[in-house]
C-alpha positions in Angstrom: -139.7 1.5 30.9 -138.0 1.9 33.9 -134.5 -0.5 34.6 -136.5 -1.9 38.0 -139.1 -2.6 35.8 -137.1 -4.6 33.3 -135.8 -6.4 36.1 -139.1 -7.4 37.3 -140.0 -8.9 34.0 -137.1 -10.7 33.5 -136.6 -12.4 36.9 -140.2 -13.6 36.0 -139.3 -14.9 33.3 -136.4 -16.8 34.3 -138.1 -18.1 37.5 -141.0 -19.5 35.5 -138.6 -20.7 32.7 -138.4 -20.3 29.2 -140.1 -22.2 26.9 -138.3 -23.7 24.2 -140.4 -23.1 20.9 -143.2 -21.1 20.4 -141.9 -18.7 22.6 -142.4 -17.2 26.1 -146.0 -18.4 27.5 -147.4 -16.0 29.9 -145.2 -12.8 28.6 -146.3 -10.1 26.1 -143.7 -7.8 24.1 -145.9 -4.1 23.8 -144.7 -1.4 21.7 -142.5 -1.4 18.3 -145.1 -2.9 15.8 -144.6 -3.0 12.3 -147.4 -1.5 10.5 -151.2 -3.0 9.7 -150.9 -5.3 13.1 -152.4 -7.2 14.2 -153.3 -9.9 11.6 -155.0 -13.3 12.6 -152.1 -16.1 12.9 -152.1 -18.7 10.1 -152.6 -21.0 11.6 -154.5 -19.7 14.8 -151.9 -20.6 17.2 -148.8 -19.3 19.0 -146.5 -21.6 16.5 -148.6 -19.6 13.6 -147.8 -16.3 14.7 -143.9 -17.7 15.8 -144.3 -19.3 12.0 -145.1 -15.6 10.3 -142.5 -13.8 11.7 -139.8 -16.0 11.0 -141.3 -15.7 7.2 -140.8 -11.7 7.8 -137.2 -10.2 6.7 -138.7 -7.2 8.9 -139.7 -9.0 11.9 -137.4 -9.5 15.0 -140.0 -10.3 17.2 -143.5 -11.3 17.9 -146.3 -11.7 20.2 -149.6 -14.1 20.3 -152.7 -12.9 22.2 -154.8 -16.0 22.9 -158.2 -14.4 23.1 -158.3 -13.1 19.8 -156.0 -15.4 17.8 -153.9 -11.8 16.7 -150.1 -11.7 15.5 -148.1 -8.6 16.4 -144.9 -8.6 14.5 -142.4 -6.0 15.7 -138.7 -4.5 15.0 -136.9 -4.2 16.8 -136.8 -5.9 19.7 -139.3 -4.9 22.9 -139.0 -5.8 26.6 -140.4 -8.4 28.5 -143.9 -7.7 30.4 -145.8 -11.1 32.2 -149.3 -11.2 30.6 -151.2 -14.6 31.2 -152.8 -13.5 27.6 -149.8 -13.2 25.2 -146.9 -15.6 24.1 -144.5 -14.1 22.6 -140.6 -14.6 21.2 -137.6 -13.2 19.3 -136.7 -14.5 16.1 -133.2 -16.7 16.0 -131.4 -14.9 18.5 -127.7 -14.8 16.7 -124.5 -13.0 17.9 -123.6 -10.7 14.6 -120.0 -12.1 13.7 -117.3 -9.2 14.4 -115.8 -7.7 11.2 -112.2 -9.3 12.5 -111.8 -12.2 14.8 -108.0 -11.6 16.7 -106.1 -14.7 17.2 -105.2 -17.0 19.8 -102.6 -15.5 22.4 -99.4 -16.9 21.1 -100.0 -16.9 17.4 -98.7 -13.6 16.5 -95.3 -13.8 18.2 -93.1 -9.9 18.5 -90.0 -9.4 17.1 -87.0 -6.8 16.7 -87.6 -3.7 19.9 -90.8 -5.4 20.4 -89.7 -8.5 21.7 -87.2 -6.8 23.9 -89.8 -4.4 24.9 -92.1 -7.9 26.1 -88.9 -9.7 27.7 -88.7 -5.9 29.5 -91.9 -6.4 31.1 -91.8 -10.3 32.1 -88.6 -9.2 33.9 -89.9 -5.8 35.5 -92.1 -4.8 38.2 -95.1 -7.0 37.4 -93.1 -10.3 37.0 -91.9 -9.8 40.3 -95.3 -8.7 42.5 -96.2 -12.5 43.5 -92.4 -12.3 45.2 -92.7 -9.3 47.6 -96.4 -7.3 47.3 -98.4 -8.8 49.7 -102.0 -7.8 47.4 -100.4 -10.5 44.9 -98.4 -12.5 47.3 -100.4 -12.5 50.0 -103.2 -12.3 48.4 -106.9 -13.9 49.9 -107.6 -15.2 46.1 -104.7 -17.8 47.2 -105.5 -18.6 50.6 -103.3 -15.5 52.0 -104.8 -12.7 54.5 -104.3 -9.8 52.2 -107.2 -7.7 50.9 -107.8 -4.9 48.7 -108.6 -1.6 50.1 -112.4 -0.9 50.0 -113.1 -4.4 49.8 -112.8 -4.3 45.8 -110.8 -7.8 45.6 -109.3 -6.3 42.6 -105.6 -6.9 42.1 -105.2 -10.3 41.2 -107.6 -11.0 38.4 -106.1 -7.5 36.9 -102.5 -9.0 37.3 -104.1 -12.1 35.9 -105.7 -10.0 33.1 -102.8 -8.3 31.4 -100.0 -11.0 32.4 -101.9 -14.4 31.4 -102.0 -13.0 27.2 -97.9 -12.0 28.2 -97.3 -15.9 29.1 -98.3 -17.0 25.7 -95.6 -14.3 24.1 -92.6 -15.0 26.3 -92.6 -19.0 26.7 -89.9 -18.9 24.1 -87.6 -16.6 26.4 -85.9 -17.3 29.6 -88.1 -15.5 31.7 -91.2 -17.7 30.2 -91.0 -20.4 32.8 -91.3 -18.0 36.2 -94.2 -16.5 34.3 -95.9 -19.6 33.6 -95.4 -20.9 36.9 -97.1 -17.7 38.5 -99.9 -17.8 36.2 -100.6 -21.4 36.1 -100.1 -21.6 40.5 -103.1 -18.3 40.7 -105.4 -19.9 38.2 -105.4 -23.5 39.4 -106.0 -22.6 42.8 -108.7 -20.2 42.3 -110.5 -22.6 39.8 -109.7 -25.7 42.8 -111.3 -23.8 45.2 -114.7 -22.6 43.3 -117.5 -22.3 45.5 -119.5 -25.7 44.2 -122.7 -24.2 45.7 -122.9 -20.9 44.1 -120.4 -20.9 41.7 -118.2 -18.0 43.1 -114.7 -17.4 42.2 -112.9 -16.7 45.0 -114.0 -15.1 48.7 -117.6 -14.3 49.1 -116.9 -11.0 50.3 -116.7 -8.8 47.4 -118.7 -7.6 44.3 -119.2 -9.0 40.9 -117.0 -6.7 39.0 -113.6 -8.2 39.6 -114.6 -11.2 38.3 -115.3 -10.0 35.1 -111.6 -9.5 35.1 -111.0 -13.1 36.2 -113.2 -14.7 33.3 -111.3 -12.6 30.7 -107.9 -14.2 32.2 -109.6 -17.5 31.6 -111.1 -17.2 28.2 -107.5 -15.8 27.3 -105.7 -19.0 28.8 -108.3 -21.4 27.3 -107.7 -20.0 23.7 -103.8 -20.2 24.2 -104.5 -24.1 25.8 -107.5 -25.1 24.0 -106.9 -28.6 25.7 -108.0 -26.8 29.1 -111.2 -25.8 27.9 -112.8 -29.3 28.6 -111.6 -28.7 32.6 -112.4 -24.7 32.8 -115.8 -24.6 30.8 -117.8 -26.5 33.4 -116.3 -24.3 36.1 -117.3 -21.1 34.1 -120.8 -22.6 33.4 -121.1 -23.2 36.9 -120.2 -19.6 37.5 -122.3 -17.8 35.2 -125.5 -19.7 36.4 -124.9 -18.6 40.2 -124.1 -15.1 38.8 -127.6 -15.2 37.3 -129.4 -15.9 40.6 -127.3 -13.2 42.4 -128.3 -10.7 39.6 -131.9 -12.0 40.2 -131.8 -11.1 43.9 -128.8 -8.2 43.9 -129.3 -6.2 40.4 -125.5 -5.1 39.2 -124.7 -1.6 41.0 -121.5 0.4 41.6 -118.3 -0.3 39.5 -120.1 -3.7 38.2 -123.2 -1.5 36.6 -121.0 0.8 35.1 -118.4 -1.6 33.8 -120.9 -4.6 32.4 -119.6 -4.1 28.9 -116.6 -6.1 30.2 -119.1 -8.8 31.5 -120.7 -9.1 28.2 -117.3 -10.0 26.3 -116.8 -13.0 28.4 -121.1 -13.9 28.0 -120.3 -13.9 24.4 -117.0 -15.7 24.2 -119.5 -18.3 25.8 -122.1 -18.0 23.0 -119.8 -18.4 20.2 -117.8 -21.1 22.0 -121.4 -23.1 22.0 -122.4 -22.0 18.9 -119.1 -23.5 17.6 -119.8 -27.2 19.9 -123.9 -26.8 18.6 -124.8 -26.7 22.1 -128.1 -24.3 21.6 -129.9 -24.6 24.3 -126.7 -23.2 26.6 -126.5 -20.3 23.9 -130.2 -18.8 25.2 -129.2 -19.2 28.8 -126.4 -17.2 27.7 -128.9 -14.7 25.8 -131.1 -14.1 28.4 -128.6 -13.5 31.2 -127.1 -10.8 28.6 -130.3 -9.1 28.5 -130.5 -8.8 32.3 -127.0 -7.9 32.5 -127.7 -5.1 30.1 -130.9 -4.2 31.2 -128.9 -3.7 34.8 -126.0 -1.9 33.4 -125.5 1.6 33.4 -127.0 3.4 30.2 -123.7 4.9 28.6 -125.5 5.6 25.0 -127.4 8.3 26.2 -124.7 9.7 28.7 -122.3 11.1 26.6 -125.1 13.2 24.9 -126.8 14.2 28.3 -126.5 17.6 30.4 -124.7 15.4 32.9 -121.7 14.4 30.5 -119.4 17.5 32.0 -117.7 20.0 29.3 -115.0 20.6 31.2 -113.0 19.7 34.4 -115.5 17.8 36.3 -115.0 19.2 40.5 -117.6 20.0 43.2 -120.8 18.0 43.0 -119.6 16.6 39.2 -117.9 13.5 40.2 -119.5 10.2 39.9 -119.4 6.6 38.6 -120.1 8.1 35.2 -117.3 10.3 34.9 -114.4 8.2 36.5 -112.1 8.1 34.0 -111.3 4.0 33.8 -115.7 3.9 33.4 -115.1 6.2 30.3 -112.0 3.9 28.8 -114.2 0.9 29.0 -117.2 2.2 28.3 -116.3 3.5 24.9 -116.9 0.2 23.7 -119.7 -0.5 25.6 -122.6 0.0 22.3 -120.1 -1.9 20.2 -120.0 -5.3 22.9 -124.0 -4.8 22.4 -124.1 -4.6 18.8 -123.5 -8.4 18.6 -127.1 -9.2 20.2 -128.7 -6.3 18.7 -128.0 -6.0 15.2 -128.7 -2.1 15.2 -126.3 0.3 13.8 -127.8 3.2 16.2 -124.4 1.6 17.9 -122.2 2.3 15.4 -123.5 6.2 15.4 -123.1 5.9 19.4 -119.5 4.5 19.4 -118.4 7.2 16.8 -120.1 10.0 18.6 -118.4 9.5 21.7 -115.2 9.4 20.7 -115.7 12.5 19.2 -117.4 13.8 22.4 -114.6 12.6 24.4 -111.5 14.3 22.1 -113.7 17.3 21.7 -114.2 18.1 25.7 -111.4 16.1 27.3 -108.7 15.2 24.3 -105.3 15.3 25.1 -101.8 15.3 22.4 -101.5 12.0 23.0 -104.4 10.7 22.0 -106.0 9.7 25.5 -108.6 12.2 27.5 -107.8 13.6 30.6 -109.8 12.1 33.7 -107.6 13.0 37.3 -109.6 11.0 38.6 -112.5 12.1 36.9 -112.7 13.8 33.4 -110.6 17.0 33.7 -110.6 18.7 30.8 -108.6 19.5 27.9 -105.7 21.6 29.9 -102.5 19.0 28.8 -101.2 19.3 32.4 -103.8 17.4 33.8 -103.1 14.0 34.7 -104.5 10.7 32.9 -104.6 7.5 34.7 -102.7 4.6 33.7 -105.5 2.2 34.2 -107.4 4.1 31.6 -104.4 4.0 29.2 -104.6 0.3 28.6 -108.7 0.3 29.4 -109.1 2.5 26.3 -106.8 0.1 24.3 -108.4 -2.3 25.2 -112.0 -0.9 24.1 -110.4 0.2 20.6 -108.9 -2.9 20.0 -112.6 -4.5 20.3 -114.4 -1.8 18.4 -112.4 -2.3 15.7 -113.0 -6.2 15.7 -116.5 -5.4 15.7 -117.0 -2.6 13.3 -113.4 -2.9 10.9 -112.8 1.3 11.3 -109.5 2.2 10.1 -109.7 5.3 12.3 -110.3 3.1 15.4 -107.4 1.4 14.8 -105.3 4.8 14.3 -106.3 5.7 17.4 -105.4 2.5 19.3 -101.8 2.7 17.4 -101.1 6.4 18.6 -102.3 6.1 22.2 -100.1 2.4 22.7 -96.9 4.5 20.5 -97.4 7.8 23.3 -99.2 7.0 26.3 -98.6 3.8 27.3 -94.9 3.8 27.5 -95.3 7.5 28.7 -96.8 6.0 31.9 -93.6 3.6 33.0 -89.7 3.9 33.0 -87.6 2.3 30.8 -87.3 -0.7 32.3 -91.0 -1.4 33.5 -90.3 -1.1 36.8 -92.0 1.8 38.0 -95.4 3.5 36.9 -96.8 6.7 37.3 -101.0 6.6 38.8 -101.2 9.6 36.2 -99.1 11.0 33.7 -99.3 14.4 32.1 -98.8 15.5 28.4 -97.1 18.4 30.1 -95.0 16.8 32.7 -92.6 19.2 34.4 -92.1 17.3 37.5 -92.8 14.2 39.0 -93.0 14.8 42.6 -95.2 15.0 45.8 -97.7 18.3 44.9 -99.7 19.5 47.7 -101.9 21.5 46.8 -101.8 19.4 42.9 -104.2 20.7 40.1 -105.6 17.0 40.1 -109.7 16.7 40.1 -109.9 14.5 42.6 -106.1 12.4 42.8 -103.9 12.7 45.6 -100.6 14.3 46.0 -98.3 11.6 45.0 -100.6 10.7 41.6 -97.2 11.3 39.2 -93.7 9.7 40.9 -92.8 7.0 39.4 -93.3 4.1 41.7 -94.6 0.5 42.9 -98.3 1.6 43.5 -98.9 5.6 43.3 -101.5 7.0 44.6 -103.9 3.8 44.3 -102.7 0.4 43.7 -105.0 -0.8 40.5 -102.1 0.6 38.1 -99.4 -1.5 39.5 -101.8 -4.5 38.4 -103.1 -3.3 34.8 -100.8 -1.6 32.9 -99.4 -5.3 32.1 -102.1 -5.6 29.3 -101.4 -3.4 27.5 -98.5 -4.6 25.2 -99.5 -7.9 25.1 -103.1 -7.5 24.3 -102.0 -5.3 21.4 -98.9 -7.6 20.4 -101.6 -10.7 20.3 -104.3 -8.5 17.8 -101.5 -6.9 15.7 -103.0 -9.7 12.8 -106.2 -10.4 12.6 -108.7 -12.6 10.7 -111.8 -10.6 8.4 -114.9 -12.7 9.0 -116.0 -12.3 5.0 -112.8 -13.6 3.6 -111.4 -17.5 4.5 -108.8 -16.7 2.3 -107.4 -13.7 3.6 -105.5 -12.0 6.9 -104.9 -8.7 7.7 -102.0 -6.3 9.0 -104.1 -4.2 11.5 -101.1 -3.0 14.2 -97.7 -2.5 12.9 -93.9 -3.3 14.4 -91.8 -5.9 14.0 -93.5 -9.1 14.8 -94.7 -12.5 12.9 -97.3 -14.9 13.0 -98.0 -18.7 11.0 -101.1 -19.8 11.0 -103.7 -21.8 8.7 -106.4 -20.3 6.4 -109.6 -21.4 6.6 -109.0 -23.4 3.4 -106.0 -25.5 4.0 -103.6 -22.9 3.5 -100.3 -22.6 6.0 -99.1 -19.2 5.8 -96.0 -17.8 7.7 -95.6 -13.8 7.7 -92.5 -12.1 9.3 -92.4 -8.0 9.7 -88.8 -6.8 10.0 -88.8 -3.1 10.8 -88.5 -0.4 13.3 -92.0 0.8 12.9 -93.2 3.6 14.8 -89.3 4.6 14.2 -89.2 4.0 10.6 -92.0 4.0 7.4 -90.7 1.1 5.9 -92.2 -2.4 6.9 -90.6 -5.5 4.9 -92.7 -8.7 4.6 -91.3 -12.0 4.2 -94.2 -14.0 3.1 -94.7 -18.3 2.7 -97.8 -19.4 1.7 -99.1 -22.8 -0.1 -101.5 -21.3 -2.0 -102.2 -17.5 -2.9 -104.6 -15.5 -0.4 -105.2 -12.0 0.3 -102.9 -9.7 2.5 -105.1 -6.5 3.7 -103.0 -3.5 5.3 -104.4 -0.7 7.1 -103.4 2.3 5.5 -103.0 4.9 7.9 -104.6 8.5 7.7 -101.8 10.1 8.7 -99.7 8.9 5.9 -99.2 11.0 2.8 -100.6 9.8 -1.3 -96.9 8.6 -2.0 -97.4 5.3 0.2 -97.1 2.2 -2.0 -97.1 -1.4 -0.9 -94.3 -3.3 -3.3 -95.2 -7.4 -4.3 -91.4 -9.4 -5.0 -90.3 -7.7 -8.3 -93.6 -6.3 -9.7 -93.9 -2.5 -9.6 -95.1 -0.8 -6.4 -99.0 -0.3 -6.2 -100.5 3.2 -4.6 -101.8 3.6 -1.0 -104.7 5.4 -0.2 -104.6 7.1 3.1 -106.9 6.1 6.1 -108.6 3.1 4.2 -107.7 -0.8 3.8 -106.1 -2.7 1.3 -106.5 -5.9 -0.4 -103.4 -7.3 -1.6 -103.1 -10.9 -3.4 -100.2 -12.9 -3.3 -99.3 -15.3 -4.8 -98.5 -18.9 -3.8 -94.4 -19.4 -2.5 -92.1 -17.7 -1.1 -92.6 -13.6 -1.5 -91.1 -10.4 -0.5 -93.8 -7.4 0.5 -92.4 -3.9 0.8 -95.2 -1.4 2.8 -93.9 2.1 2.4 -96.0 4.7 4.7 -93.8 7.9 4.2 -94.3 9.7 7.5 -94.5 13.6 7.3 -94.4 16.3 10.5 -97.8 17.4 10.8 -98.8 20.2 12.9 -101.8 19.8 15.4 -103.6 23.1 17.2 -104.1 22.6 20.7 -105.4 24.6 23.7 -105.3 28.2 23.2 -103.8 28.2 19.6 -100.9 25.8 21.0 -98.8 23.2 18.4 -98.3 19.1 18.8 -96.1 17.9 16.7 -96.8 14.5 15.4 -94.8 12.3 12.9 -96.2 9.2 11.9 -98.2 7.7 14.7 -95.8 9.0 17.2 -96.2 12.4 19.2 -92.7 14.3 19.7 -91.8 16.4 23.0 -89.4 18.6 24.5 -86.2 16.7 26.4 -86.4 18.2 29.8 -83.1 17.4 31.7 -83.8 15.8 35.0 -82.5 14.6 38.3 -83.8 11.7 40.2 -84.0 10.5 43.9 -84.8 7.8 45.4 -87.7 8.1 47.4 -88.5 4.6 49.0 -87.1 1.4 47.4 -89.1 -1.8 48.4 -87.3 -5.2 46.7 -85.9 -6.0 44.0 -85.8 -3.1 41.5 -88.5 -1.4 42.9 -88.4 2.1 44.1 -90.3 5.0 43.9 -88.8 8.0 42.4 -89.0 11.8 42.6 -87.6 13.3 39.5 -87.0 16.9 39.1 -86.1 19.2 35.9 -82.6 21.0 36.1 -83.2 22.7 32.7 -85.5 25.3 31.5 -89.0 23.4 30.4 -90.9 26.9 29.9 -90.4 27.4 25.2 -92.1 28.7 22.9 -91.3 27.2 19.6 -90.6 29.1 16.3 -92.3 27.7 13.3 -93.7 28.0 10.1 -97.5 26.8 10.5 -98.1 26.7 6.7 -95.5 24.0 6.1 -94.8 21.6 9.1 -92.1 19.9 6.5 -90.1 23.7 5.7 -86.7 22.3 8.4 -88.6 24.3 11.2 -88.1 20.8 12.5 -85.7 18.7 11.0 -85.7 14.9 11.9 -83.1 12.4 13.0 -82.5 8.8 12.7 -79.9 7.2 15.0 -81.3 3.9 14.4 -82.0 0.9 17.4 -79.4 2.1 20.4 -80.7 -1.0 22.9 -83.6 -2.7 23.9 -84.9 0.3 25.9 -86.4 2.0 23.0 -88.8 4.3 25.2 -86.3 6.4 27.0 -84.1 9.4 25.8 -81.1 7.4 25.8 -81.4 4.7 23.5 -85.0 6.0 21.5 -83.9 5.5 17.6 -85.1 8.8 16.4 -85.3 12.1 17.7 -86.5 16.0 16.5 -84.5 19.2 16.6 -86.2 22.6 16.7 -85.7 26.4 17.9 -87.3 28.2 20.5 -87.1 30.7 23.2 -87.8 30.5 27.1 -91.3 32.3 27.7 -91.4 33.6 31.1 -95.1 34.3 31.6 -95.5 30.6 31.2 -95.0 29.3 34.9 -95.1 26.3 37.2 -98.6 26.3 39.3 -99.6 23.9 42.2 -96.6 21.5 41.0 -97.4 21.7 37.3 -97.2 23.8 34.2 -99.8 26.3 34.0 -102.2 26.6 31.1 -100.6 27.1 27.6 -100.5 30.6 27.3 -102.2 32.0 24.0 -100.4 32.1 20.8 -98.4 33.4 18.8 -96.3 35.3 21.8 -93.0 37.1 22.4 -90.4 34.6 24.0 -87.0 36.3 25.8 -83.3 35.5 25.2 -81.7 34.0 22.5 -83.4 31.4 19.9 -81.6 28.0 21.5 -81.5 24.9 19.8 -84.0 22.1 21.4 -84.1 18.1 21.3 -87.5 16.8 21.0 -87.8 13.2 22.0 -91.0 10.5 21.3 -93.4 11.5 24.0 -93.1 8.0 25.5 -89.3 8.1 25.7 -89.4 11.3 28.0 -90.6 11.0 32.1 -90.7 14.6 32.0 -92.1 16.5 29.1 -93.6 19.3 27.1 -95.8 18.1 24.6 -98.3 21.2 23.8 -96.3 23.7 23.0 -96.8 27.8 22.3 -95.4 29.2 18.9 -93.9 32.4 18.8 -94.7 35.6 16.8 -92.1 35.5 13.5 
């Protein structure tokens, strides 16, 4: 069926209204019958037929035709067609409970380098946008005369996004009260200024797809300040139904088709807040205005196994909505977001095949895929955006909620250790629009080997290239920091270790029991993760065990013996009522990845090591505050080959240093805790091209000169980098 059709039938629908019981009158469900229908309806009425199918474990639907009294059970669900013959209705619409419910923002609090790495950011560059950048201080969303470029009325609600879960983790700290202040100052004015007819947050300018950012910032304040939720609620009811006449008249297209998965978090938030209060009625509004934001949205299942998903660099006539790179971060979870409404695990196989789809044509050392500003293949010079950074966070964070995949969370661990701080300076002040895995510059390039991005895409600065980075890299360590513990929906008793570093969170299990967990560590920098556990009662500790770990990891109760790890599973751990000590040992190993043309990464743990390049800096353009934008040049050779032996990653090829915390600024060369040593040679038919490093060439090769002794630094500690590296001949 085509998506205007679907639309068709569902603004029917909703402007005849549905009817509660027994169904939709007036509207038949065709197609998807379970065998042997139809049967006569016992008793010969719509309620008969409704009555049947509920009796079916195989029956999601059904449908009633009048004239001849027959009962069509189906699975799964059909659309919606009108048909003055038929009644027909779903069977106890239900959102499937995720696998892990996070916790409020605020309950898991950071600790150690992570704390320091938070109080870095509420101090930085985003802290300080409401002071001096007119798109946050000026902004129309607060009465000012500043608008986004194109019209997108973007940069607030992303500010608002990442920096509303950060107020919850830095009240504690000195900078706490400027942030609440901004926070509390954007959202009370744009909730005091609602459009009472319509519902509309903010001007009536712009398109719907902003304001799925907005609603996330709310449901994220309204779970750190429950007592808000009687205020906001009514305001985001009033929203949602003006949204769903707008849809009805203006179907969802551009960035909002392509991005609805976002929408349907907040849709759901709504459901289980209702289902929670009782409130049933409100949950099928919320239902049916799912189905017509889905039945609007873009179809991303079938993309990514298409002829138009592109298998390499994506230029000329590729370029489109679908291939933007920030559409690919979020839409990675888009099947997993639907999975809640639809019970089916064809979602499951869809989020797992394109992640693999992704890392196979696009993948990049880091862990991200290349997209400059489209998807650009799997040459590591090519840029990544920022934006899709924390976007693809973001999207594992959720899929693992959903579906519990120890892999998913891997991933999420490896791209927030590499590419996030990879993207920003030490002290959060400046961001690159794109960052490369091989980063030999970061300068104006004209011509640049970007898709699509402009000269400027990777200086470090204020807003690069395109603004939308300045405002949404600041949810990415929060958002992780807040679902570093989370809550498994089959176990009351039990909370689980999903993200590691040094952090803490107390709480209360589902049965009475106050729990307080501390994490002291250096975690990515070290294996060794020490618990200090008070409980009331007993309950069950799970731990991700990562895959990159080796058989000798062992998680150690107080004084009993230590208990085996298996690699790339989870772990149930019970302890025991009082005060307890848990020692989680994940001995971390160099591993050797192949690349692009037989190339080497070389991870450790979950972090990614490359080559120190020295640098020189200069001040491009400084704005306020600390905020500058920077050209930074190499003023060392950047062009190795690396001698190794790629039968034992673990031989001394590469030896491993521990300097241990040097200050807060743990992502920069200067003060990162551990570092790699390693010997190589300059290969000279490796060169710089359009600004960049060219392709890796093909190993194993001949280098020239002497074997020299390198430093190899975590990827996110270095602005400038080599991260894909050739190996050369023994």
């Amino acid at each position: 069926m085509t998506r205007a059709l679907v639309l068709v039938c569902l603004i029917v629908t909703l402007l005849v209204g549905i009817v509660n019981g027994a169904g939709d009158d007036g509207f038949n469900r065709p197609g998807l019958d379970l065998p042997g229908m139809p049967i006569p309806a016992v008793p010969a009425s719509a309620e008969g037929c409704e009555q049947m199918c509920d009796n079916d474990p195989l029956c999601w639907a059904w449908t009633y035709t009048k004239s001849t009294n027959g009962c069509w059970k189906k699975s799964p669900v059909p659309p919606l067609y009108q048909d003055s013959d038929c009644v027909s209705g779903v069977k106890g619409r239900y959102l499937l409970e995720p696998t892990w419910y996070s916790f409020a923002p605020g309950t898991v609090r950071s600790g150690g380098w992570l704390s320091s790495q938070l109080e870095i950011q509420a101090t930085g560059l985003a802290a300080y946008l409401a002071d001096f950048w007119p798109d946050i201080q000026d902004s129309i969303w607060i009465g000012g005369k500043t608008q986004d470029p194109y019209n997108f009325d973007e940069r607030v609600p992303y500010w608002l996004n990442g920096q509303t879960s950060l107020m919850f983790l830095v009240n504690d700290t000195a900078a706490g009260p400027k942030i609440t202040r901004q926070i509390e100052r954007y959202l009370n004015y744009i909730l005091d200024h609602q459009n009472q007819n319509t519902g509309w947050f903010g001007a009536d300018c712009c398109e719907p797809w902003p304001r799925f950012l907005l609603l996330m910032a709310l449901t994220q304040y309204m779970e750190g300040k429950p007592e808000t939720q009687a205020k906001i609620i009514p305001q985001v009811e009033l929203f949602f139904k003006g949204l769903q006449k707008l849809l009805l008249r203006q179907p969802l297209n551009g960035w909002a088709q392509y991005r609805w998965q976002d929408l349907l978090v907040s849709v759901y938030w709504m459901i289980d807040y209702h289902t929670r209060h009782g409130d049933h009625s409100a949950q099928n509004f919320y239902f049916d205005l799912a189905e017509i934001i889905r039945s609007q949205g873009f179809d991303w299942a079938s993309f990514y196994t298409s002829p138009q998903f592109p298998r390499e660099a994506c230029r000329g006539a590729c370029p489109s909505y679908a291939t933007h790179g920030v559409n690919i971060g979020e839409s990675l979870k888009s099947e997993a977001v639907w999975h809640r409404q639809t019970h089916s695990m064809l979602d499951y196989y869809s989020t797992i095949q394109r992640l693999a789809i992704i890392d196979q044509y696009h993948g990049q050392p880091s862990g991200m895929f290349s997209c400059s500003e489209h998807l650009a293949g799997r040459n590591p010079s090519q840029g990544t955006e920022t934006c899709t950074v924390v976007e693809t966070m973001f999207s594992l964070e959720h899929i693992f909620e959903i579906f519990g995949n120890v892999s998913h969370a891997d991933l999420c661990e490896q791209i927030t250790y590499n590419a996030l701080p990879a993207a920003l300076t030490g002290d959060m002040w400046a961001h690159v629009y794109l960052q490369q895995n091989n980063q030999i510059n970061s300068q104006v390039n004209n011509p640049s080997i970007y898709v699509t991005d402009g000269p400027d895409s990777n200086i470090y600065g204020l807003a690069p290239n395109y603004g939308c980075c300045t405002v949404n890299f600041p949810q990415g360590w929060p958002k992780f920091v807040v679902r570093m513990y989370m809550r498994p929906q089959n176990d009351p008793n039990g909370i689980g270790a999903i993200f590691y570093g040094p952090n803490s969170i107390q709480t209360v299990l589902n049965n009475n029991n106050p729990i307080k967990i501390v994490a002291n560590t250096t975690y990515p920098f070290q294996d060794t993760i020490t618990y200090s556990v008070q409980s009331a009662r007993g309950f069950n500790f799970y731990l991700r065990i990562p895959a990159w770990t080796t058989s000798k990891a062992s998680v150690t109760v107080s004084n009993n013996k230590p208990e085996p790890l298996t690699p790339g599973t989870l772990a149930k751990v019970s302890i025991p009522a009082g005060s307890n000590t848990v020692v989680v040992h994940f001995p971390m190993e160099f591993r050797f990845v192949r690349g692009v043309n037989d190339s080497v990464i070389i991870h450790r743990g979950p972090l990614v090591y490359s080559l120190y390049i020295p640098s020189k800096w200069t001040q491009l353009q400084h704005y306020a505050f600390n905020s500058s934008d920077w050209q930074i040049r190499p003023t060392a050779p950047w062009n190795y080959g690396l001698k190794l032996n790629l039968n034992n990653a673990n031989d001394g090829s590469v030896v491993f240093h521990s300097r241990g915390l040097q200050g807060p600024k743990v992502w920069t060369e200067y003060e990162a805790p551990v570092y790699a040593t390693v010997k190589g040679r300059v290969v000279p038919q490796w060169v710089e091209r359009d600004g960049a490093a060219d392709w890796v060439p093909k190993s194993p090769l001949m280098g020239s000169g002497p074997l020299e002794n390198l430093i190899l630094y975590p990827m996110g500690a270095n602005r400038l980098r080599i991260t894909d590296f050739p190996v050369l001949m023994n």
